[in-house]
Each structure stands twice: as C-alpha cells, then as structure tokens.
N, C-alpha and C positions, 0 to 999 in steps of 0.2 A: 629468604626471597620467596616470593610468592609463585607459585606454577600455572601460568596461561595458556593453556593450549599448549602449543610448541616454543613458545616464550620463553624457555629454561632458563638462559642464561644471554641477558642484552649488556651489552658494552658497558664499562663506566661511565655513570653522566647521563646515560639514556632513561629513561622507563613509558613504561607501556600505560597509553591512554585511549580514550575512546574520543571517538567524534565529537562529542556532546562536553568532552571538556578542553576542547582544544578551538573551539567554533561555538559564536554564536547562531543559531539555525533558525531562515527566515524572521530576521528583526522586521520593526516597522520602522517608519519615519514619519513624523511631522512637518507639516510646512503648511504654511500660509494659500489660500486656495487659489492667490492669482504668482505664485511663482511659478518660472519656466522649469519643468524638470527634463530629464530624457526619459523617451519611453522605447524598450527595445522589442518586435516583436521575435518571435527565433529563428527566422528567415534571414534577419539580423546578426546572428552569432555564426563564426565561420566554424566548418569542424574541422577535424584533424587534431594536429597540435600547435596550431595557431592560437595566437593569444588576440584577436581582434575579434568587433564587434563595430556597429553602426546604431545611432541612435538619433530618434527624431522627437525636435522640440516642442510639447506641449505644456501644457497650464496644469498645476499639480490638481486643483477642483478638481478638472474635467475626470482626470484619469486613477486619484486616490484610491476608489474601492476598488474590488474586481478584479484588481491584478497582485502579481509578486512582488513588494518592497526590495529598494535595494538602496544602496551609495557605494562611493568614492571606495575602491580597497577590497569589499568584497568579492568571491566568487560565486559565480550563476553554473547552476549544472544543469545541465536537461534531465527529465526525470521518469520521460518517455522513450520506448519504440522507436525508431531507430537513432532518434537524435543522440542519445546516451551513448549505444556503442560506438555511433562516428562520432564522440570526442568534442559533442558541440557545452562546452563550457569554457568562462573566461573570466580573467580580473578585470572588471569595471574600472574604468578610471577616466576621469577627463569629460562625466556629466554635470550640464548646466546647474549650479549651485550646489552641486553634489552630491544629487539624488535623483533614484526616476524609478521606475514600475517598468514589468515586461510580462512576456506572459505568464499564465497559471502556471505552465506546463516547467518550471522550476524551482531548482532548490537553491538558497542561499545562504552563503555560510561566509560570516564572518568573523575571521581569524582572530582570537586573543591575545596568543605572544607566538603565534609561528609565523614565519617569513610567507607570506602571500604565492609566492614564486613554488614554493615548497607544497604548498598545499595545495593551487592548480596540476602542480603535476602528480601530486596521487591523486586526486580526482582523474586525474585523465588516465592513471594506467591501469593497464590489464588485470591485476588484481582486483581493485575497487569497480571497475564495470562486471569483472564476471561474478562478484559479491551480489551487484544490484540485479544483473541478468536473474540469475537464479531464486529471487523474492520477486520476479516481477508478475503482476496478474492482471486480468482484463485483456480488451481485445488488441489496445494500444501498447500494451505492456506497462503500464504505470506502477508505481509501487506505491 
C-alpha cells in the first residue's frame, strides 16, 4: 500500500484520490445562441449549508462568453473572499434546457461517479475551506 500523508491505512473498498480524478473542473457547454439558459449571479447562491440557488432566464448568445459554464448535476463553489468561507456553493439542478452561466467568481466541478450530495458536502466543510483559505491571494482572496 502506498503511504499518503497520514493516509496509512483506509478501510476496505476505499482509496485515496485527488480532485481532478473524481470531477470534471469547469466544463463548458454548447448550445445554440437563441436558447433560454439560466444565468446565476452569486447574490443568487444562499450560503450556509443550504443547497438552493435562484436563476434568471436569458438567451445562451447573449451570455456564452465571459462567464463560468455550468448544467444540470454539477457543483458551483465560490472561489472568493468571503463567499467561500460562508458556504456559498450548490448542486445546480432544474436550469432552463440544462444549462446556464454565472459569475467568474466560481468553480465547477462536475462529479464522475461520486454521488453529487457527497461531494457538495466536502466542498462545504471545514477541512476543504481551510485547505483553500490558506492558498488564498490578492486582495479578494482569490485563488
């Protein structure tokens, strides 16, 4: 068995991976430039450990560049000052054709075989914020 950090020794069944093989990270989408998508800004996203959001309908054209791709399943994480430590990320679900753009100011990550539910809540805990706290830099705190 391989020795990770403090990783010694994980359960039967388990093994230890990284982000980048468990998530796809910030995908993009296609679509036709007169579809209705959602676009969410992050005033939009509640924090805490609420899993809701609100999203307003525009024309995929208008709003394709410029912002962060997302759909249906993935999760949005704030990637800034203080939105990150209050908790503001969520599983998207229940946008117009099933897809939409929101601000820069996120990251998205969507899941390849782990349960959705699972992986908003290590984004939301204490471990993974005081991970990003401590690489954060600028005035905003961006990473």
């Amino acid at each position: 068995m391989e020795r990770i950090g403090h990783y010694t020794q994980l359960p039967d069944g388990w093994c230890y991976v990284t982000i980048k093989e468990v998530f796809i990270i910030n995908p993009k989408n296609k679509a036709d430039d007169d579809v209705e998508v959602g676009f969410v800004p992050m005033a939009n996203i509640t924090d805490g450990y609420n899993n809701t959001f609100k999203y307003e309908t525009k024309q995929w054209g208008k709003i394709k560049t410029g912002f962060t791709h997302f759909a249906n399943g993935d999760i949005a994480v704030a990637k800034i000052s203080p939105c990150l430590e209050n908790r503001k990320s969520v599983v998207l679900k229940g946008l117009p054709n099933g897809i939409g753009v929101g601000t820069t100011e996120l990251h998205v990550f969507r899941p390849l075989f782990l349960d959705v539910q699972y992986g908003l809540y290590f984004f939301k805990s204490d471990y993974f914020i005081s991970q990003c706290v401590g690489s954060f830099n600028g005035v905003v705190g961006q990473e």
